[in-house]
Backbone as a printed PyTorch tensor [residue, N CA C, xyz], in Angstrom:
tensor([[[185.4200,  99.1790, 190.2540],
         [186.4420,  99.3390, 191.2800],
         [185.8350, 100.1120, 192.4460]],

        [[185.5480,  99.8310, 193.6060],
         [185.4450, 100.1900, 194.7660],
         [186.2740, 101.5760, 194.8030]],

        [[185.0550, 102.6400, 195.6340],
         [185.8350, 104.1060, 195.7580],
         [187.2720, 103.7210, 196.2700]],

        [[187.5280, 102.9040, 196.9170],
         [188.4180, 103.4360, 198.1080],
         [189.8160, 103.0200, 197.5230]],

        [[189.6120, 101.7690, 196.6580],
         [190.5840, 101.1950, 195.6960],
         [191.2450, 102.3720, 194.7780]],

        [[189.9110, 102.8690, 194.4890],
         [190.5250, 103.7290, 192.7680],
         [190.9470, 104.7810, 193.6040]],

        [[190.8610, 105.5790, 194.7750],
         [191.5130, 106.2840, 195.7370],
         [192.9170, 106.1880, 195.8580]],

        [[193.1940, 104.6110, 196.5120],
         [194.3010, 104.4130, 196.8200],
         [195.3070, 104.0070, 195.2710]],

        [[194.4120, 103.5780, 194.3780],
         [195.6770, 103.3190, 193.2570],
         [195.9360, 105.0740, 192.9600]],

        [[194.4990, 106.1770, 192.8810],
         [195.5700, 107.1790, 192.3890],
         [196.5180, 107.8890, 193.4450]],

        [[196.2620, 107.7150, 194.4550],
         [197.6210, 107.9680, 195.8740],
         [199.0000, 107.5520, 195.3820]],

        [[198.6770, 106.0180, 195.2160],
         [200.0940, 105.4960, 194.7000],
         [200.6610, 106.4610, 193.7330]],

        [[199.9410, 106.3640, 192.5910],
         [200.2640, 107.0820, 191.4430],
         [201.0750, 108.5310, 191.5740]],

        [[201.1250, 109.3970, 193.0230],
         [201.5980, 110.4650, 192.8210],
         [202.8160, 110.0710, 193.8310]],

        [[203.6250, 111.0840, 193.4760],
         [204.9950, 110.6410, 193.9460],
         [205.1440, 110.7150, 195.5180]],

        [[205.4550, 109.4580, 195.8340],
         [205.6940, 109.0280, 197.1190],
         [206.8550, 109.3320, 198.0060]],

        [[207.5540, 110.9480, 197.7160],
         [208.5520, 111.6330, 197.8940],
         [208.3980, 111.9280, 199.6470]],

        [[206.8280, 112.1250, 200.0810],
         [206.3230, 112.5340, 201.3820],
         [205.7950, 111.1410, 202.1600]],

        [[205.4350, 111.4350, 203.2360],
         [205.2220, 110.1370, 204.2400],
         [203.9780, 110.0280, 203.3090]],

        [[203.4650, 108.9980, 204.2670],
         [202.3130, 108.7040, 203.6890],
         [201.4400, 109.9800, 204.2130]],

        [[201.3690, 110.9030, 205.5440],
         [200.7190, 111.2830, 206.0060],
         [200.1020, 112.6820, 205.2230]],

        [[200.8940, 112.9490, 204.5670],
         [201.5010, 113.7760, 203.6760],
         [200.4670, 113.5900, 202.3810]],

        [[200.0460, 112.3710, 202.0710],
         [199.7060, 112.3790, 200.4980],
         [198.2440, 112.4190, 201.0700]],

        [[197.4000, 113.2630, 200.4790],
         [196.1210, 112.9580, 200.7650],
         [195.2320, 112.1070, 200.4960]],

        [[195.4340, 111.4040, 199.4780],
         [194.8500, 110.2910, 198.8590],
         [194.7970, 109.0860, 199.8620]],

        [[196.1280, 108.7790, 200.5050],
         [196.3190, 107.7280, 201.0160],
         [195.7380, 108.2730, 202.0280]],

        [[195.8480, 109.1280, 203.2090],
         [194.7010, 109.5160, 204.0530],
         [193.2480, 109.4370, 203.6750]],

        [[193.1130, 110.2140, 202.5560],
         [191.6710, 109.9540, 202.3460],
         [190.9650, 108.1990, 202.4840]],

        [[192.3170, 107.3970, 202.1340],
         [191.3490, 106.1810, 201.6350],
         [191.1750, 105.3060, 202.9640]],

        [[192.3170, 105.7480, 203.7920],
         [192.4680, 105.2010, 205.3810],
         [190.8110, 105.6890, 206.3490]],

        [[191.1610, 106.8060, 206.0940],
         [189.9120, 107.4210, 206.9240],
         [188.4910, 107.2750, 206.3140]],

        [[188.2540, 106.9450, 204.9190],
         [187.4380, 106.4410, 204.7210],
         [187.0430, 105.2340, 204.9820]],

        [[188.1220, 104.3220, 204.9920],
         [188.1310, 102.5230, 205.4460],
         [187.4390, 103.0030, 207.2990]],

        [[187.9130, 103.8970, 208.0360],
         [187.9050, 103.9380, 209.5890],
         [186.8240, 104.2980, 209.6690]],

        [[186.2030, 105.2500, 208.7420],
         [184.5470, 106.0430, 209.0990],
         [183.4980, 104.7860, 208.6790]],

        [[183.8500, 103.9070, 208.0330],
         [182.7600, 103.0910, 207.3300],
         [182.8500, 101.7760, 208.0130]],

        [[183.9190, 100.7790, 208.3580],
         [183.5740,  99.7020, 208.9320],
         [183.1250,  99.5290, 210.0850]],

        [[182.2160,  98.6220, 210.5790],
         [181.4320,  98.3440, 211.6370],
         [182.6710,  97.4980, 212.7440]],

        [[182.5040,  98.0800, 214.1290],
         [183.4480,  97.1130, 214.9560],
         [183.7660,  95.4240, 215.1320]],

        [[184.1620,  95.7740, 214.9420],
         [184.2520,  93.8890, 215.2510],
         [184.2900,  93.1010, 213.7870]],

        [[184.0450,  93.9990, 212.2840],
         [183.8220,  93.5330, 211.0970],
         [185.0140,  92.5800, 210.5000]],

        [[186.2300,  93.2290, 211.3380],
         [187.4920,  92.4400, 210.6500],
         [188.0210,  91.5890, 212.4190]],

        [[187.4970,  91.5580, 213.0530],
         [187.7430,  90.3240, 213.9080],
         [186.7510,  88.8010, 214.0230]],

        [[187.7530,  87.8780, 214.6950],
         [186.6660,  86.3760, 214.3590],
         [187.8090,  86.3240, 215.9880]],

        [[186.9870,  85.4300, 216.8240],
         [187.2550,  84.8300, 217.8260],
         [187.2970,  83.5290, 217.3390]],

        [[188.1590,  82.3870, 218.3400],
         [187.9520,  81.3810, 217.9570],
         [187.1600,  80.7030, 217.9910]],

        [[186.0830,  80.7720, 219.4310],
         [184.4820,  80.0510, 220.0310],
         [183.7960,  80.4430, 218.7110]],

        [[183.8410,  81.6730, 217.7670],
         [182.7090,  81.8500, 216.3910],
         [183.2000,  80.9700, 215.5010]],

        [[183.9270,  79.8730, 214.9230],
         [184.3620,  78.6240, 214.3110],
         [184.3700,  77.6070, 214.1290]],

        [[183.1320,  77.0940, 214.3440],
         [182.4120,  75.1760, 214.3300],
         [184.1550,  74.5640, 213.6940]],

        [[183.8860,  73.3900, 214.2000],
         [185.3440,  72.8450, 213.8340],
         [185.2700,  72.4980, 212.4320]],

        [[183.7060,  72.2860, 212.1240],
         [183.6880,  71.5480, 210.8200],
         [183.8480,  72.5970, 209.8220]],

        [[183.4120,  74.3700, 210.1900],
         [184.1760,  75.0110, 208.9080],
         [185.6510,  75.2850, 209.2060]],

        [[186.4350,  75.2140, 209.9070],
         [187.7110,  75.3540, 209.5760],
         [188.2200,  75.2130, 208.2050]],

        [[187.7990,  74.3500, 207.6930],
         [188.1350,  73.5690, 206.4520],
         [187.9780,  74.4030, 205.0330]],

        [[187.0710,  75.2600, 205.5200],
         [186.1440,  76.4490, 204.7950],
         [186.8550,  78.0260, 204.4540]],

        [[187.4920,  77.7180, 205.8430],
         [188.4890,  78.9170, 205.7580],
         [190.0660,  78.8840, 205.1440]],

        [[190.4620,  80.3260, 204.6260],
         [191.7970,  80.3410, 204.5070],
         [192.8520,  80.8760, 205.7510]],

        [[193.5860,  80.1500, 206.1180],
         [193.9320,  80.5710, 207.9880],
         [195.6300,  80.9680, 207.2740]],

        [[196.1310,  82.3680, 208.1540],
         [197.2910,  82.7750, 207.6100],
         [197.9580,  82.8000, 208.9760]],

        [[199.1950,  82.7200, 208.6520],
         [200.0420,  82.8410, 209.8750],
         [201.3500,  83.9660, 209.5350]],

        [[200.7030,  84.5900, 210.6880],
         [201.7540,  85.7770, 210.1210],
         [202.8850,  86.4190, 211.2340]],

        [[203.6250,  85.1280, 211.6780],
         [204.3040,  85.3680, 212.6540],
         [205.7140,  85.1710, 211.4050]],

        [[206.8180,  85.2240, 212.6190],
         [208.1640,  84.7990, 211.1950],
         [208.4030,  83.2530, 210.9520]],

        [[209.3980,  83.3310, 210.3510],
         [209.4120,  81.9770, 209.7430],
         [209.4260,  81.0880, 210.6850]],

        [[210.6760,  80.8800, 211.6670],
         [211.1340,  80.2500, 212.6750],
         [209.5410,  79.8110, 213.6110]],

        [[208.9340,  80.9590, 213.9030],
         [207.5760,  80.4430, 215.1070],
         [206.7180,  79.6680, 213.8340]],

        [[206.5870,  79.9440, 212.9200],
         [205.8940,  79.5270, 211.6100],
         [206.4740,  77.8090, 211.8020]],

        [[207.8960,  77.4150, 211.7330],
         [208.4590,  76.5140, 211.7450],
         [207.8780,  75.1880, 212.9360]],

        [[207.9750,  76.1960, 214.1190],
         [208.1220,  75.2020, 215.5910],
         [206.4770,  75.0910, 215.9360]],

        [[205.2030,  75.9360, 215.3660],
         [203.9950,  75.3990, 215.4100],
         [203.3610,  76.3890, 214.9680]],

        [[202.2980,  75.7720, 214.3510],
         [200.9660,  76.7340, 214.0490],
         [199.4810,  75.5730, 213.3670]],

        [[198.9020,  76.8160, 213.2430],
         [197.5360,  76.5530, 213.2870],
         [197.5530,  75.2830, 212.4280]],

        [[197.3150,  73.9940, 212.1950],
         [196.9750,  72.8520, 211.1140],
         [196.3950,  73.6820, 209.7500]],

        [[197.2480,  73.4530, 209.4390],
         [196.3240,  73.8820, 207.8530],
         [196.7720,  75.4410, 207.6400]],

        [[197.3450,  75.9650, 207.9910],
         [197.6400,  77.3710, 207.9700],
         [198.9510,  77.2220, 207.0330]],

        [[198.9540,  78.7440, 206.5520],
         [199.2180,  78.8810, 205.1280],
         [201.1740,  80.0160, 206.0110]],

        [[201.8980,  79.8790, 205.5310],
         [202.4580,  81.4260, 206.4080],
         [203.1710,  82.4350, 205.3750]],

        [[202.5630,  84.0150, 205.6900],
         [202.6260,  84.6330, 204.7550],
         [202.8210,  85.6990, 205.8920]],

        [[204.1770,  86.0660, 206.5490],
         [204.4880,  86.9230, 207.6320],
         [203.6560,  88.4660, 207.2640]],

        [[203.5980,  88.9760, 208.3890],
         [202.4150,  90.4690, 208.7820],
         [203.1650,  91.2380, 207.3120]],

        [[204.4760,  91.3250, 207.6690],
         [205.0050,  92.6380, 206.7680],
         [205.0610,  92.2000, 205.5310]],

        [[204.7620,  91.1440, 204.9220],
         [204.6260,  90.6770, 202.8520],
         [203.1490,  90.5810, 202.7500]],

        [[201.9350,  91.0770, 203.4290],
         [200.7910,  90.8090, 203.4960],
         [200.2760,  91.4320, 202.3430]],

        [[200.8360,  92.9920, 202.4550],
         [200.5500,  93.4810, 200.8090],
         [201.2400,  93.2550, 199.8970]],

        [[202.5000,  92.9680, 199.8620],
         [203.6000,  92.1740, 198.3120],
         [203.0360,  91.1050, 198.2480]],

        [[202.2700,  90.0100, 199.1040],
         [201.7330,  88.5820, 198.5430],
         [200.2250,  88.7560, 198.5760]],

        [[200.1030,  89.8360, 198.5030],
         [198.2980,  89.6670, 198.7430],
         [197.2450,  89.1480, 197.5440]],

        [[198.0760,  88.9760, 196.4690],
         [197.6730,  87.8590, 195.5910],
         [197.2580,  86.5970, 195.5150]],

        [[198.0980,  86.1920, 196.5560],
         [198.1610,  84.5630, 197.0480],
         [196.5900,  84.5710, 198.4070]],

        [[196.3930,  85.7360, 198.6910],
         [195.0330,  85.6680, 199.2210],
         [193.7070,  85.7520, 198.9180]],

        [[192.8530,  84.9310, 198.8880],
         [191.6310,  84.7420, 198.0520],
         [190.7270,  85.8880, 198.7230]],

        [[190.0630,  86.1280, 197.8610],
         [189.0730,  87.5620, 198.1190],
         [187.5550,  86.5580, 198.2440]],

        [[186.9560,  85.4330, 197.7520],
         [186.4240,  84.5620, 197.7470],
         [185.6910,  83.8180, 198.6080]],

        [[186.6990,  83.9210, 200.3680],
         [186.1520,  82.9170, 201.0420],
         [186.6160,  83.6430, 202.7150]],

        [[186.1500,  83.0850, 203.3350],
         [187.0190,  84.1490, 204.4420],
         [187.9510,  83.7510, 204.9320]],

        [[189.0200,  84.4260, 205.5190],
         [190.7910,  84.7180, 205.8250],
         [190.7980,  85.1480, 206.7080]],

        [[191.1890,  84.1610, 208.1330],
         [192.0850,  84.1530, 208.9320],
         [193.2960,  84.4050, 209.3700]],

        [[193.9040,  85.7200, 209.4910],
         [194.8440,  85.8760, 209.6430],
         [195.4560,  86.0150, 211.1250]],

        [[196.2780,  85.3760, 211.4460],
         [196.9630,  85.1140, 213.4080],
         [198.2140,  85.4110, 213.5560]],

        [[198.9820,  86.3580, 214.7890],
         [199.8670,  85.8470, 215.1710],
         [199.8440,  85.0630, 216.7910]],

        [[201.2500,  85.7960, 217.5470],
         [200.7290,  84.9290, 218.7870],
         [199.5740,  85.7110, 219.2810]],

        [[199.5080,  86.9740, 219.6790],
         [198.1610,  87.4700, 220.2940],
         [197.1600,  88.3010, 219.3970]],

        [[197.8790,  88.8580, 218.0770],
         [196.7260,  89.2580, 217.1460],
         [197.0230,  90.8780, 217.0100]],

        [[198.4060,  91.1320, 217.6480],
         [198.3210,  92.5950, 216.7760],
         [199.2270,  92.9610, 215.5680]],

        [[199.9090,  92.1730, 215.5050],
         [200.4320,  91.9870, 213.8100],
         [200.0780,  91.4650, 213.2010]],

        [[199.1500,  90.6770, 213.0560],
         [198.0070,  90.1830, 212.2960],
         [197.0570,  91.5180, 212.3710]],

        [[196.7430,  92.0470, 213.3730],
         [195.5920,  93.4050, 213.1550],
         [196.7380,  94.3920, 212.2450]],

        [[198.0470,  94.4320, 211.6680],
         [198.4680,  95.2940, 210.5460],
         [198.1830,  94.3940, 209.8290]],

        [[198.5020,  93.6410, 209.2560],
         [198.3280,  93.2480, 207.8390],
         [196.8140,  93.2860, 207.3580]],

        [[196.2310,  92.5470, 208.7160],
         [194.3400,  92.6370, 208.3100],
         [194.0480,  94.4130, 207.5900]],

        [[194.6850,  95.1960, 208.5060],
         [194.3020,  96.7250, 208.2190],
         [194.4440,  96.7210, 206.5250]],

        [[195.3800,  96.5570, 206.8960],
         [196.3570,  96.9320, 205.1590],
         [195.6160,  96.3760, 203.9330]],

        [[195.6790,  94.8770, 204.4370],
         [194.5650,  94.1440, 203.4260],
         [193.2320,  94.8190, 202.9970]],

        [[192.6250,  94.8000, 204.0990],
         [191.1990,  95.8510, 204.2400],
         [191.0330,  96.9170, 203.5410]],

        [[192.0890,  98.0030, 203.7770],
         [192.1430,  98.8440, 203.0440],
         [192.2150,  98.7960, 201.8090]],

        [[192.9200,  97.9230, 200.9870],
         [193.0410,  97.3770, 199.8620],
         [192.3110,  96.3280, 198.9660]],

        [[190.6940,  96.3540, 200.2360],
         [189.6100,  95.8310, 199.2180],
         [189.3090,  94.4730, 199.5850]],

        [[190.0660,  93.8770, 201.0820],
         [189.9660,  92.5870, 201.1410],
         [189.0600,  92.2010, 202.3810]],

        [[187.7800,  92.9210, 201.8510],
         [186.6800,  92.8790, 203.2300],
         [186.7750,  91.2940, 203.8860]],

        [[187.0240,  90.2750, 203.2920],
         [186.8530,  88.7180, 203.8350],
         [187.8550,  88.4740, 205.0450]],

        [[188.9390,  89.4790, 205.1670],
         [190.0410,  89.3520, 206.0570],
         [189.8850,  89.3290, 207.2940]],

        [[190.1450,  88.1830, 208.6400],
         [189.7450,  88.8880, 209.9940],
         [191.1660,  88.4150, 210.2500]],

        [[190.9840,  89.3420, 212.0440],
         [192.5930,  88.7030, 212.5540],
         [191.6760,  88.0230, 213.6460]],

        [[192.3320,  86.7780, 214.0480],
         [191.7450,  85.8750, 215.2460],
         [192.5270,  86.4260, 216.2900]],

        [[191.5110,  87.0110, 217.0600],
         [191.6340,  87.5780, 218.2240],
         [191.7940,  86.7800, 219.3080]],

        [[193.0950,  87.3780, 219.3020],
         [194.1530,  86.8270, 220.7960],
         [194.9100,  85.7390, 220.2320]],

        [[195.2010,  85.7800, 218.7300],
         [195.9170,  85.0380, 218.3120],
         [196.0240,  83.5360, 218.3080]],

        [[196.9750,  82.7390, 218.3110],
         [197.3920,  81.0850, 218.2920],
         [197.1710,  80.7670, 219.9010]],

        [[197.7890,  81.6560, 220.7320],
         [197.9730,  81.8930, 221.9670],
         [196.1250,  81.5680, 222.5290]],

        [[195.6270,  82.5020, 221.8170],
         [194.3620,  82.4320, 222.4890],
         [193.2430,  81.0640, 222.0130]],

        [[193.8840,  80.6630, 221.0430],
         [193.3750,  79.8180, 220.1770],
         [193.2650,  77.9330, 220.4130]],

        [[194.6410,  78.1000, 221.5990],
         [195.1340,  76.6850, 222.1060],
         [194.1200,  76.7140, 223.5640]],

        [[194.4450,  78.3860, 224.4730],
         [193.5870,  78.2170, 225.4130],
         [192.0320,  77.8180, 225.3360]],

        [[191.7750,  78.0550, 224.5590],
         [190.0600,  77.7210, 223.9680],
         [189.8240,  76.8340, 223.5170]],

        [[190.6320,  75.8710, 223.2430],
         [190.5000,  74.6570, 222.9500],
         [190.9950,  74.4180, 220.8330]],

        [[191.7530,  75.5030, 220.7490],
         [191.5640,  74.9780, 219.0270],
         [190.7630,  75.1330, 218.5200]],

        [[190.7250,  73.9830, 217.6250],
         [189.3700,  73.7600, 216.6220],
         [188.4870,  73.4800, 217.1540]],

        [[188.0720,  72.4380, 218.5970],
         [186.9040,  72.7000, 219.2120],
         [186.6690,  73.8170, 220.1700]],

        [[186.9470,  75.0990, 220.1260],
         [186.5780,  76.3120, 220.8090],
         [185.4230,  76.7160, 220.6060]],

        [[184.9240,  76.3250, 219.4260],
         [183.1500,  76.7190, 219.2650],
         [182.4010,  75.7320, 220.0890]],

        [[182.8050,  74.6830, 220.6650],
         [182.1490,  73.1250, 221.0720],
         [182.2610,  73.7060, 222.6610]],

        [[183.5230,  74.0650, 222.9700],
         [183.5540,  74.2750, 224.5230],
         [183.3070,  75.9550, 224.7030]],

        [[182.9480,  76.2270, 224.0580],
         [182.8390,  77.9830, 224.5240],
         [180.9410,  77.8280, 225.5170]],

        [[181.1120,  78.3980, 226.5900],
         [180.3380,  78.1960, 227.5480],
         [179.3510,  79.3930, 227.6350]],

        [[179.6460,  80.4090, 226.0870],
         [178.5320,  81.5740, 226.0490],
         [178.9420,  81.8920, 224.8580]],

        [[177.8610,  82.3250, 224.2430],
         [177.7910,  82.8740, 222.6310],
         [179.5380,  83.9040, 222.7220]],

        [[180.2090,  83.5100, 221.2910],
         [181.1170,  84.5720, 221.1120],
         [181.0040,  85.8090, 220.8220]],

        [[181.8180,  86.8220, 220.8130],
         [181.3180,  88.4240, 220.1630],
         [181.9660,  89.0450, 221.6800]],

        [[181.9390,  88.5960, 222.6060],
         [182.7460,  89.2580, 223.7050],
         [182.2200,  90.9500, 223.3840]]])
């Protein structure tokens, strides 16, 4: 079990009477996740995505049901920002995970949360669905006119 895991299960373990800010455990395991990952480790642009791995990836949509309803990504799975940790079962640790909303900052909570909880494969696609149509989609790696990484 990864330090930061066996951290956060014994956090849980003590009574959750105080905020989180409050329990040290759960701080400890946050600020350890913040001191150790490299920038950019849990983001993916869309231009970094050959069209042909799409297929490769697990793509989440974590807007609500209704925008979930009227469009999203082909192939996308929807598992809204706030059930990211109650369904985080249904997310493979295995392969890498795409997680979007429209511009990518409720997708950057659930990615956090996930992360913290051991799910290094997780990115949020930066700038979201939104940014994802302007770039062309699935060919955004084909028309991107300079290496991605911004």
């Amino acid at each position: 079990m990864k330090p930061r895991t066996l951290i956060l299960a014994l956090g849980l373990a003590l009574p959750l009477a105080a905020p989180a800010a409050e329990n040290p455990a759960v701080v400890e395991v946050m600020q350890e996740y913040l001191d150790f990952t490299e920038y950019g480790s849990s983001i993916i642009w869309p231009e970094q995505i050959p069209a042909e791995d799409w297929k490769k990836i697990t793509v989440i949509d974590a807007r609500d049901a209704a925008q979930y309803a009227r469009e999203h990504i082909p192939g996308a799975i929807h598992i809204e920002w706030r059930h990211a940790v109650a369904r985080r079962h249904e997310i493979p640790k295995d392969r890498t995970v795409v997680y979007y909303c429209n511009t990518g900052s409720l997708s950057a909570q659930a990615v956090f949360a996930l992360r913290v909880l051991g799910w290094d494969n997780v990115k949020v696609l930066q700038d979201g669905i939104e940014g994802w149509k302007k770039k062309g989609g699935f060919e955004a790696n084909a028309r991107a006119s300079q290496p991605a990484g911004h």
